[in-house]
VOMAR-835757 format. One record per residue (C-alpha): x, y, z. Coordinates in steps of 0.5 Angstrom, whole numbers. Example, Ala and Ser with C-alpha at 12.3 -4.5 7.8 and 13.67 -1.06 7.14 Angstrom:
BEGIN
((25 -9 16))
((27 -2 14))
This chain:
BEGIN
((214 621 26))
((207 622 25))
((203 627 22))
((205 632 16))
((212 634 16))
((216 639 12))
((223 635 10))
((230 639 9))
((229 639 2))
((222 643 2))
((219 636 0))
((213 634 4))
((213 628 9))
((208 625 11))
((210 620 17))
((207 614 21))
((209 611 28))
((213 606 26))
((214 605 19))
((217 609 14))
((213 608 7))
((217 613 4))
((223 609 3))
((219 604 0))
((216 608 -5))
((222 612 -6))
((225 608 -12))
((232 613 -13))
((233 610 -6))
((232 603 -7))
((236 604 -13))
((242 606 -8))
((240 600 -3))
((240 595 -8))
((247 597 -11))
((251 598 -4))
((248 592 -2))
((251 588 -8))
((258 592 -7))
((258 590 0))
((258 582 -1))
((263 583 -7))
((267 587 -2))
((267 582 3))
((270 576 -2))
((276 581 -4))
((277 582 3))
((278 574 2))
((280 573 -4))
((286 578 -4))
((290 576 2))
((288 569 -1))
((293 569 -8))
((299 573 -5))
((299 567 -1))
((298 562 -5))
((299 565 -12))
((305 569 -11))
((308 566 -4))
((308 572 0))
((312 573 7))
((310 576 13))
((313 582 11))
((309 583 4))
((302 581 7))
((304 587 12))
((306 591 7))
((299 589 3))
((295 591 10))
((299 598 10))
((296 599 3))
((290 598 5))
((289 603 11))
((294 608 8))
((290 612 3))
((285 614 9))
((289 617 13))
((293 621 7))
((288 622 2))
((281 623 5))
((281 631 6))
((281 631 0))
((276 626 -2))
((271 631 2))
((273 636 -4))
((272 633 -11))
((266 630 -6))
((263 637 -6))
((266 640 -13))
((262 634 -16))
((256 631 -18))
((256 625 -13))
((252 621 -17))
((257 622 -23))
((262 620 -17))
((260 615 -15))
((259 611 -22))
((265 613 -24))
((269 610 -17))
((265 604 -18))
((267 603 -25))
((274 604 -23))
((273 599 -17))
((271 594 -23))
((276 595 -28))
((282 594 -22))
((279 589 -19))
((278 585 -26))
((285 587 -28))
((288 582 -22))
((284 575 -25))
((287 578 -33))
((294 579 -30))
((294 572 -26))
((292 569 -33))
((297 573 -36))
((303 571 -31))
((305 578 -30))
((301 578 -22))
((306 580 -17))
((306 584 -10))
((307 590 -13))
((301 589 -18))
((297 588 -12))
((300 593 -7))
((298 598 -13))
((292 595 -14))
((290 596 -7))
((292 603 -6))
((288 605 -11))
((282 601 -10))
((283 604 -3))
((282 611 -5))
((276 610 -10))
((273 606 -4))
((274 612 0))
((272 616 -5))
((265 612 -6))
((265 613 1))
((265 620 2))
((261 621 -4))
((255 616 -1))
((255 620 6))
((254 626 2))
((249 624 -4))
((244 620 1))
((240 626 4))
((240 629 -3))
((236 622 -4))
((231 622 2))
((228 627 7))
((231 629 14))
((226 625 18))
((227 619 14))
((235 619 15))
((235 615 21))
((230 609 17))
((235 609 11))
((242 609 15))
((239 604 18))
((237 600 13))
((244 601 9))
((247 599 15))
((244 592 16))
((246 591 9))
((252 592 12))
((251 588 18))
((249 582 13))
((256 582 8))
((260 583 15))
((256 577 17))
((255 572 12))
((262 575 8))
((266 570 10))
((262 564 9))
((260 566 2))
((268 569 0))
((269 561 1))
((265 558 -3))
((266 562 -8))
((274 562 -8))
((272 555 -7))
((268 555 -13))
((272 559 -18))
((279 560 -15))
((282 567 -12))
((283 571 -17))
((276 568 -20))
((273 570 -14))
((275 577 -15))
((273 578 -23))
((266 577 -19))
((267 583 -15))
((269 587 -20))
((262 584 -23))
((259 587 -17))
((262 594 -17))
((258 594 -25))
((252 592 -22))
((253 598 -16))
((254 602 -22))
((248 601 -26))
((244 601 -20))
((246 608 -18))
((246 610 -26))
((239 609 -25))
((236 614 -21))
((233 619 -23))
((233 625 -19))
((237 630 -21))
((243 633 -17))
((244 640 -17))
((252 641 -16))
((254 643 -9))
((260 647 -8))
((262 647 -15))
((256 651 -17))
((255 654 -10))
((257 662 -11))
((264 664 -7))
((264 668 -1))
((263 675 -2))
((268 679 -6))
((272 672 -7))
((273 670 -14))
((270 664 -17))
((276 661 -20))
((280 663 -14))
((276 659 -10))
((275 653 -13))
((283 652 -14))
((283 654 -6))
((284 647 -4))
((286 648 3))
((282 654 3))
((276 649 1))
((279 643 7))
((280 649 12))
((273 650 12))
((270 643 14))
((274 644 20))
((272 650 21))
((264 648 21))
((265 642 26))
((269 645 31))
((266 651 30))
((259 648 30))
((257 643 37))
((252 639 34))
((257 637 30))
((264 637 34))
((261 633 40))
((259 627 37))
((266 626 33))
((269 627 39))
((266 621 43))
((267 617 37))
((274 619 36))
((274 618 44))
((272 612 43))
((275 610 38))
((282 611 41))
((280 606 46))
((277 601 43))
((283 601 38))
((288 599 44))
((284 594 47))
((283 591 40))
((291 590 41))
((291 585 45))
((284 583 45))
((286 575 41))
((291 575 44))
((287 575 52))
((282 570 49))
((287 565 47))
((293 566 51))
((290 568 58))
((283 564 57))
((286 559 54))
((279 559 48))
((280 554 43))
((279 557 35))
((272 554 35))
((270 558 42))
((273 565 38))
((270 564 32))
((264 563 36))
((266 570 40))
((266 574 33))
((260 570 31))
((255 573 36))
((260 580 35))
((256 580 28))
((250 577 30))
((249 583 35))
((251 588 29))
((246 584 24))
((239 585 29))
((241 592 32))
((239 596 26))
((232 592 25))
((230 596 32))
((234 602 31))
((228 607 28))
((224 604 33))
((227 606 38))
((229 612 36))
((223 614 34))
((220 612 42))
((226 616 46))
((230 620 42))
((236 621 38))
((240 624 43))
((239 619 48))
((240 613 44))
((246 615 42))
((249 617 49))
((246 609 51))
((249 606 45))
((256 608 47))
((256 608 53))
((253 600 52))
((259 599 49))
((264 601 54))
((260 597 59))
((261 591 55))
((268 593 53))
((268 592 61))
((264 585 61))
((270 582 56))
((275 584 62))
((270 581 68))
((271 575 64))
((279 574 67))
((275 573 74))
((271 569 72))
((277 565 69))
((281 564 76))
((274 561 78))
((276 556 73))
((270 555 70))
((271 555 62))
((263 555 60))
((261 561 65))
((267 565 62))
((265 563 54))
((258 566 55))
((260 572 59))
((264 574 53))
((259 571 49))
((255 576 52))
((259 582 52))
((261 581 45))
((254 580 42))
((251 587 45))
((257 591 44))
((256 589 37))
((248 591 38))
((250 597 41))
((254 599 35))
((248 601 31))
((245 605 36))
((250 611 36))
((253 610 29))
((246 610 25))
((244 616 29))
((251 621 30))
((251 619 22))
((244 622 20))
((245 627 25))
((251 630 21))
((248 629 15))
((241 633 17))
((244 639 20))
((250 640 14))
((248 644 8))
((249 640 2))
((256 644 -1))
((260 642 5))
((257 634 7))
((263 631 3))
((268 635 6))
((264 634 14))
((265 627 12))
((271 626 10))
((274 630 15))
((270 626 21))
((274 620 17))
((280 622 18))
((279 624 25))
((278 617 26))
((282 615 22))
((288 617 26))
((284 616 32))
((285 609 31))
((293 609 28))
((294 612 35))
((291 607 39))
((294 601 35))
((300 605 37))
((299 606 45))
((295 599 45))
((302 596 42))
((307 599 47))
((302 599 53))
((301 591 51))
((309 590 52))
((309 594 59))
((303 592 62))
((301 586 60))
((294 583 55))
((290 584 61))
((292 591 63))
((292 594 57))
((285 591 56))
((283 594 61))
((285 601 60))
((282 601 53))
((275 598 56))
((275 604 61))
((277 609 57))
((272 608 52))
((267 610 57))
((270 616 57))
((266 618 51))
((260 618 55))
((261 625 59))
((261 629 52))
((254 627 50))
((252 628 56))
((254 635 58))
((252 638 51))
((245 639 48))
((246 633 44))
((243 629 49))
((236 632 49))
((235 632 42))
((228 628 40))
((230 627 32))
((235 631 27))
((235 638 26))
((234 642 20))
((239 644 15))
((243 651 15))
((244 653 9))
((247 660 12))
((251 656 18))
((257 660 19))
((263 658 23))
((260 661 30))
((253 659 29))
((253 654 36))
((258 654 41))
């Protein structure tokens, strides 16, 4: 990334080989990194904190915590195609302001009604939905505002960094979410969180780049009138459909992922079951297992650009994926390993394995996002999103599903190998498309109709 470029806004660039300064001297976006970055440490505490005061706080069963998880997958799978269209009749910046107000009026609600006496499990399942539903708003609107933010060269260097904030609250969540909870009780805890959401809010109030309108103020298709268009909802979802599937750059990296994903979610079925019912790992050994998982994660974004940069987005992408199907396969080797009856071999074989699958996450998920959100014009990022997340959404109830009967009828070991080795069925898309020799995201298409690419 040397020498001056032209980004996708029209916005000079000037880059240089390993480092991105653009980023360290773009305000805007290090207004937006500080505020996920707070809201994802916040989250991390909910996520522990939620389950936490419907079990002790309220004396939940089993079915009710099933019900408490349901509410916080269902709104993704219901409502995400409509996410991408406020997304795109919006201003994002607005968008997400207003969802993480939202987010910080509901979450501070709980510690209210808590001290109130009027705390149940429908409170809380409400709560949930419709917190879920602003944070899948937030989402959509976030993978959309962000190129509006940074030029197209710089969307690797910037989906890196936010996903290493993402890493750090994945990683140091769960200890943090303990002292606090310890500290200041459940529902304490998650008056904190809705403090973290306004602290967000603030930060992405703050910046002052001004947002153009995107599919809101962009003009209908010829012939077509405003109005019509605008309360054409399905017309609207249709059309991010259309763009993906009609567009191969687009279409092909959902489909290893969606491919991938389908896998992986039937592994993960049976994957606690294998480590502690077959290999016989002892809670401090799974912790660990975990722990290296989150490690890798944490240290892959720190390397990604470079690598990016040295082999190209295309490769990187293709070998990350296919790294995590090869390490899917070390979990499995570790059963040959365990019939040799030799305990501390098996706990660093899947130590191993499950710090470079987490390592090579990163390395396509940074890459597939910046590549869609380089080569999507601005009026259709939201609904792209959205429509990816539902795919993969779906995806992965799917392989939830198959991974279930698949764990009655085949066995945890069975079913863990079919999940490792399907998720090497990924490979085979990138590897056969033009995605493969790509050097870094192309440029937006602003004209980009439905049979651009094949």
């Amino acid at each position: 990334m040397a020498g001056a470029r032209t980004a996708s806004n029209g916005e000079p660039h000037v880059g240089t080989p390993g480092v991105s300064p653009g980023l360290w001297r773009n305000p805007d976006f290090l207004k937006f990194w500080i505020g996920q970055t707070v809201s994802l440490l916040g989250d991390e505490v909910s996520v522990f904190a939620l389950p936490l005061i419907a079990v002790s706080a309220l004396d939940a069963r089993a079915g009710e915590m099933a019900l408490l998880a349901a509410a916080g997958r269902a709104p993704i799978v219901a409502f995400a195609l409509l996410a991408g269209v406020v997304a795109d009749r919006v201003r994002r910046r607005s968008l997400l302001v207003g969802t993480n107000l939202g987010h910080a009026l509901l979450l501070g609600s709980i510690p209210v009604a808590a001290s109130l006496g009027l705390l149940s499990m429908p409170y809380l399942y409400g709560v949930t939905i419709v917190a879920t539903t602003l944070g899948l708003l937030f989402s959509v609107a976030y993978a959309s505002f962000l190129p509006s933010l940074v030029p197209r060269t710089d969307l690797v260097e910037s989906n890196s960094k936010l996903s290493f904030s993402r890493s750090v609250a994945q990683f140091a969540g769960p200890g943090l979410a303990g002292l606090v909870v310890h500290s200041f009780s459940a529902p304490g805890a998650v008056a904190l969180d809705a403090l973290s959401f306004v602290v967000s809010a603030i930060c992405i109030g703050l910046i002052g780049k001004r947002e153009s309108r995107s599919s809101a103020g962009a003009a209908p298709p010829a012939g077509e009138p405003l109005l019509k268009e605008r309360l054409n909802i399905w017309r609207e979802i249709g059309e991010g459909w259309r763009v993906i599937w009609s567009d191969n750059l687009l279409r092909t990296p959902l489909a290893a992922l969606s491919t991938f994903n389908l896998f992986m979610n039937v592994l993960l079925v049976t994957y606690v079951l294998y480590l502690t019912r077959e290999l016989g790992l002892a809670p401090g050994a799974l912790g660990l297992v975990f722990a290296l998982y989150a490690l890798g994660g944490l240290a892959s974004p720190l390397v990604v650009p470079r690598v990016t940069r040295r082999f190209g987005l295309g490769r990187v992408m293709m070998a990350g994926i296919a790294g995590g199907g090869v390490m899917n396969l070390g979990v499995v080797a570790a059963a040959q390993v365990h019939v040799q009856g030799l305990p501390t071999v098996v706990l660093a074989v899947l130590g191993t394995a499950s710090f470079f699958r987490g390592f090579s996450g990163s390395f396509y998920g940074i890459n597939a996002r910046s590549l869609q959100q380089a080569i999507t014009p601005d009026r259709l990022q939201g609904r792209v999103s959205a429509t990816s997340q539902f795919v993969i959404g779906c995806t992965g109830l799917l392989g939830a599903l198959a991974g279930g009967v698949l764990g009655e009828t085949a066995g945890a070991l069975g079913t863990l190998t079919i999940g490792a080795g399907g998720t090497l069925l990924a490979v085979p898309w990138l590897f056969f498309s033009e995605v493969r020799g790509l050097r870094e995201p192309p440029a937006a298409r602003p004209d980009l109709t439905f049979a651009d690419r094949g």
